[in-house]
C-alpha positions in Angstrom: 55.6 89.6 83.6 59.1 90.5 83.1 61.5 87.6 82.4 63.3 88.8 86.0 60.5 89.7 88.0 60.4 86.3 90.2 64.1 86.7 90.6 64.3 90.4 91.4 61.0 89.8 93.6 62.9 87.8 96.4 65.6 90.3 97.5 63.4 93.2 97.4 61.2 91.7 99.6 64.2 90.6 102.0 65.6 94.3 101.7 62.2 95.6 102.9 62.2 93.3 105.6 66.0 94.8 106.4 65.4 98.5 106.0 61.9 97.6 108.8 62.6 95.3 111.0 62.3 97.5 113.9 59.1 99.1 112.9 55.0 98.0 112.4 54.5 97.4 108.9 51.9 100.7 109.0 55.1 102.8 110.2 57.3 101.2 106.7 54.0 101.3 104.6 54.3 105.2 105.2 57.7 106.0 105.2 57.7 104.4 101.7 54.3 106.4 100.9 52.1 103.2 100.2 48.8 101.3 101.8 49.8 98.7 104.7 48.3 96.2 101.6 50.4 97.4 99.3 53.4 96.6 101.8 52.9 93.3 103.3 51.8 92.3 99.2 55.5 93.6 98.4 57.1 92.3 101.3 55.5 88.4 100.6 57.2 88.8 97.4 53.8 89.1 95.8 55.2 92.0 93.6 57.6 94.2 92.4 57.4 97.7 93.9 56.8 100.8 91.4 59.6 102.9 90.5 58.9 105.5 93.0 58.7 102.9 96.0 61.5 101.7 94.9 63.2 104.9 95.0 62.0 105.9 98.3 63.4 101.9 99.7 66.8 103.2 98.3 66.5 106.7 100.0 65.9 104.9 103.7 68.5 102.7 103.2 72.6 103.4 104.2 74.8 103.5 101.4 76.8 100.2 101.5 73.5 98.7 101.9 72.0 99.7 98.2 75.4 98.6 97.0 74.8 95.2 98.4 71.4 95.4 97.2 72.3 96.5 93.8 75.3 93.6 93.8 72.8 91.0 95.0 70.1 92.0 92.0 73.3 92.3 89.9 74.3 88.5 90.7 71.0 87.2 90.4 70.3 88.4 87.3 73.5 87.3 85.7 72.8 83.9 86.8 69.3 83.7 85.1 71.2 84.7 81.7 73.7 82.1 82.5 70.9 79.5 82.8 68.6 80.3 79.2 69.3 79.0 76.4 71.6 80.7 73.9 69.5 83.3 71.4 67.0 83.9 74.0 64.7 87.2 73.2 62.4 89.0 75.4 59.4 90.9 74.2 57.0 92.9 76.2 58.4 96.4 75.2 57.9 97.0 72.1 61.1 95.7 71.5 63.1 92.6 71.2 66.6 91.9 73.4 68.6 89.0 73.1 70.4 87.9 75.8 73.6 89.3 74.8 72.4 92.5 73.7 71.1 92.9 77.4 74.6 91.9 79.5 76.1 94.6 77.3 73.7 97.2 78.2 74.5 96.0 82.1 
C-alpha cells in the first residue's frame, strides 16, 4: 500500500458521497463506469479508485469543488509528512523518495 493511501482514502470516499447524494449508488456506479461493488467498496473507504475513476469523479464534479478536493488531499498529505520522522524513504516504485525530495516535487 502506498504510504498515503489511508489518508487519501477518507476524502475520496466523502467526495463520492458529495458528487451522489441525490442518486442510487447503481445510478453513481455508472456514471463513474464501475460495478455497484466496486462503488460502495470505494465509497466505505475500502480503496482507492483507479486512475480513470478517478478522472471520471473529477469530470462530474463543479470546478470549485475539485479545487476543494484537490486542497483537502493537498492538506492531508502535508500533514502526514509533517508527522514522520526526518529521513523517511518510500519504496514500492522502483524508486526511493525521501520526504523532502517528495514536498519539492508537490
Amino acid at each position: 500500500m502506498h504510504p498515503y493511501t489511508k489518508h487519501i482514502q477518507p476524502i475520496i470516499s466523502k467526495a463520492l458521497k458529495a458528487s451522489s447524494k441525490k442518486l442510487t449508488q447503481a445510478c453513481a456506479a455508472e456514471r463513474l463506469r464501475i460495478s455497484e461493488r466496486a462503488y460502495r467498496n470505494l465509497e466505505k473507504g475500502k480503496y482507492c479508485p483507479s486512475t480513470a475513476t478517478f478522472a471520471m469523479l473529477l469530470i462530474q464534479m463543479k470546478d470549485m469543488e475539485v479545487l476543494q478536493l484537490v486542497d483537502e488531499l493537498r492538506s492531508q498529505i502535508m500533514t502526514a509528512e509533517e508527522q514522520e520522522a526526518p529521513g523517511t524513504t518510500y519504496e514500492g516504485t522502483g524508486r526511493h523518495y525521501k520526504k523532502r525530495e517528495l514536498r519539492e516535487r508537490m
